[in-house]
C-alpha positions as a Markdown table, in Angstrom:
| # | Residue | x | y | z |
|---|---|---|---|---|
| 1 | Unk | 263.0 | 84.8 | 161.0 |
| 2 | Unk | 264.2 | 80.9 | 161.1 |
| 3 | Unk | 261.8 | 78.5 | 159.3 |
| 4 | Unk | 260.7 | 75.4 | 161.2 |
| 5 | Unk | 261.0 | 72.3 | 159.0 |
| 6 | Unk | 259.2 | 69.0 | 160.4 |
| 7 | Unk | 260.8 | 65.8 | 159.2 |
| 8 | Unk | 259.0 | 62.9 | 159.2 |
| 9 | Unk | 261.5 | 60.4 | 158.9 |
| 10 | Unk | 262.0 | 56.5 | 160.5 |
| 11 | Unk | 265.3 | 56.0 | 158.9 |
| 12 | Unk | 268.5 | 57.4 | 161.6 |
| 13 | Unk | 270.8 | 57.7 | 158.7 |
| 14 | Unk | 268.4 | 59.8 | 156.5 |
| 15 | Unk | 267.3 | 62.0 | 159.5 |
| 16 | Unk | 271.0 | 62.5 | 159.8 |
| 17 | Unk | 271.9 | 63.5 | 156.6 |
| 18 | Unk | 269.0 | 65.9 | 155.8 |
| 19 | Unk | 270.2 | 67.4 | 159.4 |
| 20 | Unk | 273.5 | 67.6 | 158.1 |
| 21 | Unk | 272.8 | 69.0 | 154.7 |
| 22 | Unk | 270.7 | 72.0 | 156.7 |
| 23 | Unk | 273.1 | 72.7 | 159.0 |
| 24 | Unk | 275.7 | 73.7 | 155.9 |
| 25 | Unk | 273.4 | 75.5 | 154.0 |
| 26 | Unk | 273.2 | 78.3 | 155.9 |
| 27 | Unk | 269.6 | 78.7 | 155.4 |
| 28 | Unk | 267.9 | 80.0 | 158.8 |
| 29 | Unk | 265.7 | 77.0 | 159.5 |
| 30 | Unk | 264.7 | 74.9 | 162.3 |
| 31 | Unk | 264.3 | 71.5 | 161.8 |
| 32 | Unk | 261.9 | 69.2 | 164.0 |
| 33 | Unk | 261.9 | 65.5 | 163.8 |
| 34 | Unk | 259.3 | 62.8 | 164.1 |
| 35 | Unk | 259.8 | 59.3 | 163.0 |
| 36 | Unk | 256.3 | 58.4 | 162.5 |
| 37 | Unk | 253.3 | 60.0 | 160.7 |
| 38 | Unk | 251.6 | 59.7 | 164.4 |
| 39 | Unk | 254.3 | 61.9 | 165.8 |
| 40 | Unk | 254.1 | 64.4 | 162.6 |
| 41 | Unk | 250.3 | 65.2 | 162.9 |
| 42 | Unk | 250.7 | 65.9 | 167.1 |
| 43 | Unk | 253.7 | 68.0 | 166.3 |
| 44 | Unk | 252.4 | 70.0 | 163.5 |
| 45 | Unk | 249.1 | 70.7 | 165.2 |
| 46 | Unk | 250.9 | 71.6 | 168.3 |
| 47 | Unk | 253.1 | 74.0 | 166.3 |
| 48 | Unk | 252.8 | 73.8 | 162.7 |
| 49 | Unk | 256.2 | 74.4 | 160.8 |
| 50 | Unk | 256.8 | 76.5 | 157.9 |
| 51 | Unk | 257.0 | 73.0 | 155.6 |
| 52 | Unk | 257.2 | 69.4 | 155.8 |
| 53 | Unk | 259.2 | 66.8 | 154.6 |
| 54 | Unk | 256.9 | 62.9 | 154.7 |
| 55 | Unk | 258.7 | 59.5 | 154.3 |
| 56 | Unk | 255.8 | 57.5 | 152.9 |
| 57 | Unk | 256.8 | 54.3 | 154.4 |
| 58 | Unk | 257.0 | 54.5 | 158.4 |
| 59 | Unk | 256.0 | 52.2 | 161.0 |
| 60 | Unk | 253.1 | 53.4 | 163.6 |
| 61 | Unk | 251.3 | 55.7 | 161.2 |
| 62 | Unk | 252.8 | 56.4 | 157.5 |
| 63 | Unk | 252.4 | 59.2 | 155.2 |
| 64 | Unk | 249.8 | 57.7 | 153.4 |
| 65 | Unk | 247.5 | 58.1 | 156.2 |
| 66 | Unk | 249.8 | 60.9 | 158.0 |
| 67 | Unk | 249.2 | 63.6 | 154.9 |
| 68 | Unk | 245.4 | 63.3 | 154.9 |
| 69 | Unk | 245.2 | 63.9 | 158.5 |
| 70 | Unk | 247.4 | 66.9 | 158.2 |
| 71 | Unk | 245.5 | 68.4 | 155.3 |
| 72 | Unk | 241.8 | 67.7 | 157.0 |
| 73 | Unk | 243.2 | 70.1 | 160.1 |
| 74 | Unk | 242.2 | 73.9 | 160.1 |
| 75 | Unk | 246.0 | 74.7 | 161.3 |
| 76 | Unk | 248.0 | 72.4 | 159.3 |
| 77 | Unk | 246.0 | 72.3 | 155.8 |
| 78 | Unk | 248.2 | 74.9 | 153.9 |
| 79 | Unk | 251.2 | 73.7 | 155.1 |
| 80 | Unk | 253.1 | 72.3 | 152.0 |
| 81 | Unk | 254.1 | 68.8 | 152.6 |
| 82 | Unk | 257.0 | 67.2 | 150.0 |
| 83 | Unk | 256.9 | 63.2 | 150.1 |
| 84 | Unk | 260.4 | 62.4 | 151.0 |
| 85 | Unk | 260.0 | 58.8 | 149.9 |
| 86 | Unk | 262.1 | 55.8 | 147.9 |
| 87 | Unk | 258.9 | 55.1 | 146.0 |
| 88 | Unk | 259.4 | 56.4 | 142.9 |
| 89 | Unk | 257.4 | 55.2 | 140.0 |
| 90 | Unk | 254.7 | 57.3 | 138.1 |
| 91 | Unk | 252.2 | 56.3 | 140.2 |
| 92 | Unk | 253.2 | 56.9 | 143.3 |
| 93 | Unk | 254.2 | 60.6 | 142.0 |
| 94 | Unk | 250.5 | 61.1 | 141.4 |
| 95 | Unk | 249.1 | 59.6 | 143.9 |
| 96 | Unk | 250.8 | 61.9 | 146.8 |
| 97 | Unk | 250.0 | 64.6 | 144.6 |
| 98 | Unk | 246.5 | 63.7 | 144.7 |
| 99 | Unk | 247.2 | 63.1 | 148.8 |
| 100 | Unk | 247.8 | 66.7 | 149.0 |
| 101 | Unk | 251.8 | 66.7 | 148.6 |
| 102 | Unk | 253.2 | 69.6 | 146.7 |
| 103 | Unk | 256.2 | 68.0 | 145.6 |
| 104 | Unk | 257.0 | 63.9 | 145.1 |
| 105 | Unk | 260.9 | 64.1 | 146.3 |
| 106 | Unk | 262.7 | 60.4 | 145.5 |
| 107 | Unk | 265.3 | 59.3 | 147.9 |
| 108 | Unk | 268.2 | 58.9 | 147.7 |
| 109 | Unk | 268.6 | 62.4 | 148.2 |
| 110 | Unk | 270.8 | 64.9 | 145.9 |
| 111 | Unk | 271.8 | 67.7 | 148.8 |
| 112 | Unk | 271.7 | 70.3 | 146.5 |
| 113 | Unk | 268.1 | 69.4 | 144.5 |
| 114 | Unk | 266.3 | 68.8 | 148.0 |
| 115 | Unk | 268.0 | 72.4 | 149.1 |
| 116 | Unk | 266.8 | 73.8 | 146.0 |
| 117 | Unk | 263.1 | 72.6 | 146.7 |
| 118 | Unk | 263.0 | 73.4 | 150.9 |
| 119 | Unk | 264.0 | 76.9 | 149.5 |
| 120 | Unk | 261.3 | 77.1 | 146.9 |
| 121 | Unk | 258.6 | 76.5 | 149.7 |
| 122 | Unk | 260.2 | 78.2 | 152.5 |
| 123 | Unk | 260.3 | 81.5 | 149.8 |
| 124 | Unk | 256.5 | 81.1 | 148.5 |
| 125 | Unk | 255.4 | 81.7 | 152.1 |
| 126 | Unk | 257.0 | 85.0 | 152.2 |
């Protein structure tokens, strides 16, 4: 059964590259793209994916106000949302923990870390 991954990503070159990285991995996933948090909560309440993956800094609607929207739905709450973000002091780690994130994920991205953590979501949901 394939996985459906939302990125939430404003950035071509990052939506790209995590693209590119999931297409050689061989995992059996599906990855939708929005590239704004306005875009991420129609999409996931339309059809929620398996996992998401929130840039924190987007124009329209970021994650910051994005996650809490998602996590206040009855379809989309238990979803497990990773901040894909360049913010990455202390704070910022705890506060999208506290948003409801499951994982703080610094950009730029190591392919094989960000592989390892999709996996370790995609897995816990059976």
């Amino acid at each position: 059964m394939s996985h459906k991954i939302l990125l939430v990503e404003d950035d071509e070159d990052n939506r790209d590259l995590v693209s590119f990285v999931l297409q050689r991995s061989q995992l059996d996933v599906e990855l939708l793209i929005a590239e704004n948090g306005e875009e991420a909560v129609q999409m996931a309440t339309a059809n929620p994916p398996h996992l998401i993956l929130m840039d924190m800094q987007m124009p329209v609607m970021d994650g910051w106000h994005a996650v809490p929207l998602i996590k206040a739905d009855e379809r989309t709450k238990n979803i497990p949302i990773i901040a894909f973000t360049a913010q990455a002091k202390p704070e910022d780690k705890v506060k999208t923990k506290a948003l409801g994130c499951v994982e703080h994920y610094s950009k730029p991205m190591d392919p094989e870390e960000l592989l390892n953590l999709i996996q370790k979501y995609l897995n816990s949901q059976g």
